[in-house]
C-alpha positions in Angstrom: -84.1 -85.4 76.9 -81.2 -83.1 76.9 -82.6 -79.1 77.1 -81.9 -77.1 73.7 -79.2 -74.4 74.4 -78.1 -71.6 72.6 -74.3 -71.8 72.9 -71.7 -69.2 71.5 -67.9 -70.7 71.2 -65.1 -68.7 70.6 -62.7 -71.0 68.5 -64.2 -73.4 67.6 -62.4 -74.0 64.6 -59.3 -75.1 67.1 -58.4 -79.2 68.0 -60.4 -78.6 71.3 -63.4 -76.5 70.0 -64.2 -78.3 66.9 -64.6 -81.2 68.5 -67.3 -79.5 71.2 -68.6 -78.3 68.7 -69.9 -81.5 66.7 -70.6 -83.0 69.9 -72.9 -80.0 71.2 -74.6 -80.3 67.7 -75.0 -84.2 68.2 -76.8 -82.8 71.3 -79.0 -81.0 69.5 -77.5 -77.5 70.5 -78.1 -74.4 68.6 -74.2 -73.5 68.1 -72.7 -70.2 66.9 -68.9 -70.3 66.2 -66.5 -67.3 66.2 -63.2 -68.5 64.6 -60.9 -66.4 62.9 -60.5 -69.8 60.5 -63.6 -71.8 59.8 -62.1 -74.1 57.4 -63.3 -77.3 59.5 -66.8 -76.4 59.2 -66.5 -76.5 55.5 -67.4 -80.5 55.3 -70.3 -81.7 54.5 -72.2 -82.6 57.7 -76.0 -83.0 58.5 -74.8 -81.7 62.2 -74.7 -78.3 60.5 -78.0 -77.4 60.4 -78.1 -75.7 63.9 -74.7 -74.3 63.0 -74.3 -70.9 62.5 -70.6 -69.2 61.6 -69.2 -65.9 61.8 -65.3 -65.4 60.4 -64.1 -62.8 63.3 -60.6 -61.8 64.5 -61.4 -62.1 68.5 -58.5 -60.3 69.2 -59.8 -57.1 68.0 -62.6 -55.4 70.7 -65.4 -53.9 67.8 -65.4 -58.0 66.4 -66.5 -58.9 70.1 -69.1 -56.6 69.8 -70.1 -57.4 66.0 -69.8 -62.1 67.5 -72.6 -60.8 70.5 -74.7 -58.9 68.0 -74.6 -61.9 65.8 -75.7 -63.9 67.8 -78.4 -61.9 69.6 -79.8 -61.8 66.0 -79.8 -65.4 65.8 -81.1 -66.8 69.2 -83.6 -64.9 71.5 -81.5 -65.8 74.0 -78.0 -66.7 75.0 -77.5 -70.1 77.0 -74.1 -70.9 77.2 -70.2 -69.2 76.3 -67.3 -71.5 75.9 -64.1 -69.9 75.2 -61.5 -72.2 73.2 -60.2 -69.6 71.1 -56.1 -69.9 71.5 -54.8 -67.1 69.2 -50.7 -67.2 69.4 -47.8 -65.2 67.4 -45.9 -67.5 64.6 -42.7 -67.5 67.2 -44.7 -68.7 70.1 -43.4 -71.4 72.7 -39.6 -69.9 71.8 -38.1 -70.4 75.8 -37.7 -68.4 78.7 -34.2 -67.5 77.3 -34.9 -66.4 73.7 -37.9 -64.4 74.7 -39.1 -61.0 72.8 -40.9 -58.6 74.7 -43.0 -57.4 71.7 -44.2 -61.5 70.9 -44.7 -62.0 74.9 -46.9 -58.8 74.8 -48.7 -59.7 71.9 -49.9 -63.0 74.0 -50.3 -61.9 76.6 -52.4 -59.3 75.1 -54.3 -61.6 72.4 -54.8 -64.8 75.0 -55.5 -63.2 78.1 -56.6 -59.5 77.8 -58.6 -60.0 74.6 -60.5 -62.8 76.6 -61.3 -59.9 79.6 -62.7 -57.4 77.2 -64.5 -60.1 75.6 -66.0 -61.2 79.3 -66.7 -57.2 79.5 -69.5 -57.3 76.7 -70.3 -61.0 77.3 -71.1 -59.4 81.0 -73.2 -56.7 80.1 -75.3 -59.2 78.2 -75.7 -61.7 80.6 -76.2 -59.5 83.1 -79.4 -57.8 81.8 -80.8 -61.0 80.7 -80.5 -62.3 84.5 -78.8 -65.9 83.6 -75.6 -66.9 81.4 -73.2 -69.8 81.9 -69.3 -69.5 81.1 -67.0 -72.5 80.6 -63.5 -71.5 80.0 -60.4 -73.5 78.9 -57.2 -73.2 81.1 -54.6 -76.2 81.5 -52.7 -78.1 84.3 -50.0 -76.0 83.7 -52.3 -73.0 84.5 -51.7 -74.7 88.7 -48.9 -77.0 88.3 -45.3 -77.0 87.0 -44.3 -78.9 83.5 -41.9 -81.7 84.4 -39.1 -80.5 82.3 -37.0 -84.1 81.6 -40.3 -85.1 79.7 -39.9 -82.2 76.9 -36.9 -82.9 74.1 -35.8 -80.0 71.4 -38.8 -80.3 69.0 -40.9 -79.7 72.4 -41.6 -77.2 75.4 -43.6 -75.9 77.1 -43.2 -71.7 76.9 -43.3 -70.2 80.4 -46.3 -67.4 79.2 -48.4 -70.4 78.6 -48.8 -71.4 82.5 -48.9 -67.6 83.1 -51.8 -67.0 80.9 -53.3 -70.6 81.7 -53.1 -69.2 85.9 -54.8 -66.3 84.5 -57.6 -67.7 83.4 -58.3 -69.8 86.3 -57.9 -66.2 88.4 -60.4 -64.9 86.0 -62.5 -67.9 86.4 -63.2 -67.4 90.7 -62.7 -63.3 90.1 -66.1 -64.0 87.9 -68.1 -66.1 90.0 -68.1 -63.9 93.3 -68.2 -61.0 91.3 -71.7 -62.1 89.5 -73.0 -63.7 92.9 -76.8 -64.2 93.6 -76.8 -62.5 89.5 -77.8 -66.2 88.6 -74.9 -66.3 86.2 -72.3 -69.3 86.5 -69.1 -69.7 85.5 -66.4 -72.4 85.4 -62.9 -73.4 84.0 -61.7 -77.0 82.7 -58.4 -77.7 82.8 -57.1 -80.6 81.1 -54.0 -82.5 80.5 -51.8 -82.7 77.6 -53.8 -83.3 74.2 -52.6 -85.7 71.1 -51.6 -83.3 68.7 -49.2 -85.3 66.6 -46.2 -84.9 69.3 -42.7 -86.8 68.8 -43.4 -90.5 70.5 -40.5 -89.8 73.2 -42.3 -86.8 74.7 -46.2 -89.2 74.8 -44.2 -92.3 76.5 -42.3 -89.8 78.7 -45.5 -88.1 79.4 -47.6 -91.3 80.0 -45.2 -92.4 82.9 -47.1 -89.4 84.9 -50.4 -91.1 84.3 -53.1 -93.4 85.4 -54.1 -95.3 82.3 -54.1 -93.3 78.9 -51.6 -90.5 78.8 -52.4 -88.1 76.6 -56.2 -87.0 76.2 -58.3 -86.9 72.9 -60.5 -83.7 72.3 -63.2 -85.8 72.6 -62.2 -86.8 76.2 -63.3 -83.4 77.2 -66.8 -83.6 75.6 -69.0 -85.0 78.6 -67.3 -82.9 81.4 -68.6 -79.8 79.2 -72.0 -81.4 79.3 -72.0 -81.7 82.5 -71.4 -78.1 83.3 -73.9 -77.1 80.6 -76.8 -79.2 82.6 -78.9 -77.6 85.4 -77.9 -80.4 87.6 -74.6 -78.9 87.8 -76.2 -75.4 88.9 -74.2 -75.3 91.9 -71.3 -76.0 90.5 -69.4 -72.3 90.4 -66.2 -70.8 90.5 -64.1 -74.0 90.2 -60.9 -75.2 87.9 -62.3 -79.3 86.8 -59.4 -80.9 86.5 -58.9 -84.1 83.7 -55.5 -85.0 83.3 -55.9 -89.1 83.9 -54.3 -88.4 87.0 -51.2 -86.8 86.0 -51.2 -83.9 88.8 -51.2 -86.4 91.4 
């Protein structure tokens, strides 16, 4: 039988999180979501009952604070952090050639920095409580180049992306010496490209770089987070998983 956790996700609202999310409560997993949009979680669903919800801008430092003093009221302890929050300026993705410094610093700030303040506090807690487990979300672009001829107008992939995708992976092996023998773990996933309603041209170009599938489902993701939330994978640390059906060979 799969151990209870108490699990806090940051975005779960998003394509990726959301679907964790009912997964990890299909589990049986108590699950505390900060989302600047909870809209998803307004369904009916009997999966809701360990479901707690807290509408928070996690861009903003004080809001980390308020998500961790949220969720200390509602669990005794905290199990598990997986970060899927994605929070991007209305002209993101715009090209290398058209970009604005104040929209690159504004993600750059929101994706990346906002995440290290919120791994400041997240720190602090886990530290004094002596165990913790972090799953971040980077991308094969955060350690590989896009293959350009794939993309087409509608498309692209904005060169800010991979730099805050490398990031995180940095982050992710920065964290796991830095907490060493502190029994806290902490891991990145990086998957390939997700459906998301893209132009057929760009998923048959795509596929050619593939194994069997092509583009991944959310759901796709859901039993490589399992693993890294079970204590068999306890000496697992420090490492980018990679799922991309093969399409960084």
């Amino acid at each position: 039988m799969t151990k209870k956790l108490n699990i806090l996700v940051s975005g779960g609202n998003g394509l990726i999180g959301y679907s964790l999310c009912e997964f990890l409560l299909e589990e049986g997993h108590n699950v505390l979501v900060g989302d600047i949009n909870l809209s998803k979680f307004k369904k009916k669903n009997k999966l809701f009952k360990n479901l707690y919800l807290l509408k928070v801008d996690l861009t903003k430092e004080k809001n980390f604070v308020k998500l961790l003093n949220f969720a200390k009221l509602k669990f005794d302890k905290i199990d598990s952090f997986i970060n899927c929050s994605y929070p991007k300026t209305r002209d993101w993705g715009k090209g290398l050639l058209h970009l604005e410094q104040e929209s690159l610093n504004n993600n750059l700030k929101n994706q990346l920095g906002s995440l290290l303040i919120f791994l400041k506090h997240l720190s602090k807690y886990f530290l004094k409580q002596k165990s913790g487990n972090i799953i971040l979300f980077s991308s094969i672009y955060g350690f590989a180049t896009p293959n350009f001829n794939d993309y087409t107008d509608k498309i692209y992939s904005p060169i800010e992306y991979g730099a805050i995708k490398a990031g995180i992976i940095s982050i992710t092996k920065y964290l796991s010496k830095y907490f060493r023998n502190k029994g806290i773990r902490v891991n990145c996933i990086s998957p390939g490209g997700i459906e998301d309603g893209q132009e057929k041209k760009f998923k048959n170009n795509y596929r050619k770089h593939c194994n069997s599938k092509g583009l991944l489902e959310p759901n796709d993701l859901r039993f490589l987070v399992k693993f890294l939330l079970d204590e068999k994978s306890k000496y697992i640390n420090g490492q980018n998983l990679i799922i991309d059906d093969g399409w960084s060979l």
